[in-house]
C-alpha positions in Angstrom: 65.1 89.2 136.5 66.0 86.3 134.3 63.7 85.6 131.0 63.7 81.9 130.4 62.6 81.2 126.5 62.1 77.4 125.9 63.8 76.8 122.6 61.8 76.5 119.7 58.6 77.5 121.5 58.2 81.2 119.4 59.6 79.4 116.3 56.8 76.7 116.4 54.1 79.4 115.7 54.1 81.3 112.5 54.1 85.1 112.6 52.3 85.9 109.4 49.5 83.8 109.7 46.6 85.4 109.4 42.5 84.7 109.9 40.9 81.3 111.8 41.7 78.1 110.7 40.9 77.7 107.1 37.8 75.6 106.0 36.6 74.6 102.3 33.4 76.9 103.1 35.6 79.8 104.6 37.8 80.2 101.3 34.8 79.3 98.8 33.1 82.2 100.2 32.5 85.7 98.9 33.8 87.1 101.6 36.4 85.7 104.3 36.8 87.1 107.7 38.5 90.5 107.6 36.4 93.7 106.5 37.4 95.6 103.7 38.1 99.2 102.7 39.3 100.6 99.4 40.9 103.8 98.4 41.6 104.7 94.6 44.8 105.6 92.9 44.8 108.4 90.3 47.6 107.4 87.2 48.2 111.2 87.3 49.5 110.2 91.4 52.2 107.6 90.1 54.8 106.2 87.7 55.2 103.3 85.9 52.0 101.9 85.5 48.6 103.1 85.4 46.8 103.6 88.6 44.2 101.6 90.6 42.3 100.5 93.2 43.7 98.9 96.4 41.9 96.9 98.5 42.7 96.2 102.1 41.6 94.5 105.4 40.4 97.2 107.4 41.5 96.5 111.2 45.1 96.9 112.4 45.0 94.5 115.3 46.6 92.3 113.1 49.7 93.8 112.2 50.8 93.7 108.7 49.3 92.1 105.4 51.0 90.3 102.3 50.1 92.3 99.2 49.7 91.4 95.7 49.4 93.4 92.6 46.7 92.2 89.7 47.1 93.2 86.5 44.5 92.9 83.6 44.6 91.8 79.9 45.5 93.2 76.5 42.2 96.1 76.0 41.4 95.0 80.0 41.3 97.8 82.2 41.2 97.6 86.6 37.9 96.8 86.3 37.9 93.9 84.4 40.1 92.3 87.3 38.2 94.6 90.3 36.3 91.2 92.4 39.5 90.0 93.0 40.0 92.6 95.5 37.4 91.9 98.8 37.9 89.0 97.4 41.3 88.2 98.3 41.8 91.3 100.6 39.0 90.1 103.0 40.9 86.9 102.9 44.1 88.8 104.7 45.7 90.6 101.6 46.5 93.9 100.3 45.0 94.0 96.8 46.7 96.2 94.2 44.4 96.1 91.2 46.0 98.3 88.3 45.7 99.6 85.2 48.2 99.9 82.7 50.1 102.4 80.8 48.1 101.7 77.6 45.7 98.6 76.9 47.9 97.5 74.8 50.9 97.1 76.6 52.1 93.7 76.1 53.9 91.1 79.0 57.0 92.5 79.1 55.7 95.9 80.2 53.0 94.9 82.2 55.3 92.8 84.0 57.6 95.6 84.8 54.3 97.6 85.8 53.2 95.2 88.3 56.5 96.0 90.1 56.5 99.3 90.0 52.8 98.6 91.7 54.3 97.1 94.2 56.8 99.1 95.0 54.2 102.4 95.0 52.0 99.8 97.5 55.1 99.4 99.8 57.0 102.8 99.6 54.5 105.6 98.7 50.6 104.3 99.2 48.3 105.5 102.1 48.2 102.0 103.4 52.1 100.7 103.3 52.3 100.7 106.8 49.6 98.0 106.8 52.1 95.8 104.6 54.9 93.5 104.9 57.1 94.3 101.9 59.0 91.0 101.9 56.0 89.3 101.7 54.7 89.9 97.9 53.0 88.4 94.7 51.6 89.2 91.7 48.6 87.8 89.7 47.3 89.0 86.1 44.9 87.9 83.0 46.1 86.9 79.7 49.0 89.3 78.7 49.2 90.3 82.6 49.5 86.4 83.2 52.4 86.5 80.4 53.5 89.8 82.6 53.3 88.0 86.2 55.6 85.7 84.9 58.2 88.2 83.7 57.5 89.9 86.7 58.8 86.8 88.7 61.4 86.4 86.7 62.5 90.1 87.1 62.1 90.2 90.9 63.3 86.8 92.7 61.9 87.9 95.8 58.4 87.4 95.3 56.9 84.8 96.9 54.0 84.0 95.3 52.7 84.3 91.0 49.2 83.7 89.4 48.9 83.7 86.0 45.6 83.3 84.8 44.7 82.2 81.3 48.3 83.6 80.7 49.5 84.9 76.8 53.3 85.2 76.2 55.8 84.5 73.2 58.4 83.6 75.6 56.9 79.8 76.4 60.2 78.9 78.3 60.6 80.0 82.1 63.5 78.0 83.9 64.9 81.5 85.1 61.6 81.4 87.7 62.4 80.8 91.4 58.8 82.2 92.7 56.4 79.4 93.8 53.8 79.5 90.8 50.0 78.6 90.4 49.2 78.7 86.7 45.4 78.7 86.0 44.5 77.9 82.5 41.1 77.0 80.8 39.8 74.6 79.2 38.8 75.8 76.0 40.7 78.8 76.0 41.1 79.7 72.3 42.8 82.8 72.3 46.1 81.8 74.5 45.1 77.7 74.2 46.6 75.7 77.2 48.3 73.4 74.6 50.8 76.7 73.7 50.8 79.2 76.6 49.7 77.3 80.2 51.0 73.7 79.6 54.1 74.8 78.4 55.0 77.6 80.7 54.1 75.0 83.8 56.0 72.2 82.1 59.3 75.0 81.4 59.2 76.1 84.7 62.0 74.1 87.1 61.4 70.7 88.5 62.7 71.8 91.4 60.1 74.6 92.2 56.7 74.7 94.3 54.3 75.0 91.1 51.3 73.7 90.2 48.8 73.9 86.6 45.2 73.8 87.0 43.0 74.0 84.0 39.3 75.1 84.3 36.6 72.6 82.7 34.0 73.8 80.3 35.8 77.2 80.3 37.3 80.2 77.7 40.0 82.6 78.0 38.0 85.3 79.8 36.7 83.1 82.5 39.0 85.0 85.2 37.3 88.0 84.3 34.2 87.3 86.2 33.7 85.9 90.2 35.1 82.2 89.7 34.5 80.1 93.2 37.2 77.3 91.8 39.8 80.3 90.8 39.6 81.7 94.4 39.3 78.7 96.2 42.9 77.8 94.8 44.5 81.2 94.8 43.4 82.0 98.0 44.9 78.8 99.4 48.2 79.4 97.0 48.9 83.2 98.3 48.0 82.0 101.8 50.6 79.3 101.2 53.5 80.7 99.9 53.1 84.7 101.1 52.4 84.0 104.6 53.9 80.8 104.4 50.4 79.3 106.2 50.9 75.5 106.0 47.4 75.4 107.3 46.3 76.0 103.6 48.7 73.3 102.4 45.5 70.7 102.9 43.5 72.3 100.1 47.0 72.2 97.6 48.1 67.9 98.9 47.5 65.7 97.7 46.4 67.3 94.9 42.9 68.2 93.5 41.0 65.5 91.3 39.0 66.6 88.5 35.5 67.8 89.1 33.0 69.6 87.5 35.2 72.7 87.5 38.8 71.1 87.0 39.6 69.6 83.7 43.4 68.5 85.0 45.4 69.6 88.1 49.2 68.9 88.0 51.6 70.1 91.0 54.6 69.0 92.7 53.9 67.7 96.3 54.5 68.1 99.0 55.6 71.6 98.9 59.6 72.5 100.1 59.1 75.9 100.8 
C-alpha cells in the first residue's frame, strides 16, 4: 500500500501547541484549562540549587510540556514565587519553582542554579517524561531576574527568559540570543527601571525577539504576589516562544498601550522567531 502525504499538510500545524484557542479571559484567569498536580523536591534530593516545588498539568493525553524554572529574590525563598506555578502550569507548563543554595546567593549563582533546575526537571524528576527538554525557559525576581538573564546567556538554547523587577551589576547583555520579556515596575526603588530593566532591554540585541514592560503604580516586590497584567504577558510570552504558539502572538502585536497597569511597553514586532 502507497501513503500519499500532501506536502506541507503536517508542517502547517504546530506540534507543541497546547490548550484551546487563546482568549484575553482564558489567560487573565486564575486558572487555564489543564488541571494541576504538584510534588515537592527535598534540597537534600539534588545538586546545585536548592530544592522546590514543581508544578505540572496533570493529564498525559497531551504528550509533553515546555518547562520553566523560577527562581526567587535575594532573602526570597520558593514561596515567595509559589502562584506562579498553577498559574502557568494549568496554562500547559511544567513549573520548576526553587530555592536557592543560600538567600543570599547573588545572579551569577542563581543563574547557574536555574540550570541545574532544569536539567534535574529534564533528567532526574518524577515528571521528565511529561517534558520536552528542548523546549525550556527560565523566569526569576530581582537577583533571580539578574540570574535568568545569566542563565540565558549561559545556556543558548533556551527559548524563552522572564526577568521580573530584575537586579544585576552586569547592565550590558548583547551575548543574549533567548527571546526575552523583561517586566519592570514602575516605582521600583530597590533595582529602579532607569538602572537595571531599561538598560538590560535597551543592551540586549536589536536583532532579538524582546520586549520591556513596566508595571504602573508598582514597587520592586510587585511579582511577589498574584499580578493579572504579569501573567497575562508571560503566559502569552512562554506560549510564544516555548511552544512556538503564534496563536498567542495577538496579545504580544502590535504592542500593548498603556493602561491602568502598564506604565510603558516597548518590543520589537513582529516577532522572527
Amino acid at each position: 500500500m502507497t501513503l500519499t502525504i500532501t506536502p506541507g499538510a503536517q508542517a502547517a500545524e504546530n506540534p507543541y501547541e497546547r490548550g484551546p484557542d487563546p482568549t484575553t479571559a482564558g489567560i487573565e484567569a486564575v486558572r487555564g484549562p489543564y488541571a494541576v498536580s504538584q510534588t515537592s523536591v527535598s534540597s537534600l534530593s539534588v545538586t546545585g540549587f536548592g530544592g522546590g516545588t514543581i508544578y505540572y498539568p496533570t493529564t498525559t493525553a497531551d504528550g509533553t510540556f515546555g518547562a520553566v524554572a523560577v527562581s526567587p529574590g535575594f532573602t526570597g525563598t520558593q514561596s515567595s514565587m509559589a502562584w506562579y506555578g498553577p498559574r502557568l502550569a494549568s496554562q500547559g507548563f511544567v513549573v520548576f519553582t526553587i530555592d536557592t543554595n543560600t538567600t543570599l546567593d547573588q545572579p551569577d549563582s542563581r543563574g547557574r542554579q536555574l540550570l541545574a533546575a532544569l536539567d534535574y526537571l529534564t533528567q532526574r524528576s518524577s515528571v521528565r517524561g511529561r517534558i520536552d527538554a528542548t523546549r525550556l525557559g527560565v523566569m526569576g525576581h530581582s537577583m533571580g531576574g539578574g540570574g535568568s538573564l545569566e542563565a540565558a546567556k549561559s545556556r543558548p538554547s533556551l527559548q524563552a527568559a522572564i526577568p521580573l523587577t530584575p537586579w544585576n551589576t552586569d547592565k550590558s547583555w548583547p551575548e543574549v540570543t533567548t527571546p526575552t520579556l523583561l517586566i519592570g515596575a514602575e516605582d521600583d526603588t530597590v533595582a529602579p527601571v532607569s538602572s537595571h530593566a531599561e538598560p538590560f532591554y535597551t543592551s540586549l540585541p536589536s536583532t532579538l525577539d524582546k520586549a520591556y514592560l513596566e508595571l504602573n503604580n508598582a514597587g520592586h516586590l510587585a511579582p511577589n504576589t498574584s499580578d493579572t497584567t504579569i501573567a497575562k504577558y508571560s503566559i502569552s510570552w512562554l506560549k510564544r516562544f516555548i511552544d512556538n504558539d503564534t496563536r498567542y502572538e495577538q496579545f504580544l502585536c502590535p504592542l500593548p498601550r498603556p493602561s491602568l497597569t502598564i506604565e510603558e511597553y516597548r518590543g520589537t514586532c513582529p516577532h522572527s522567531s
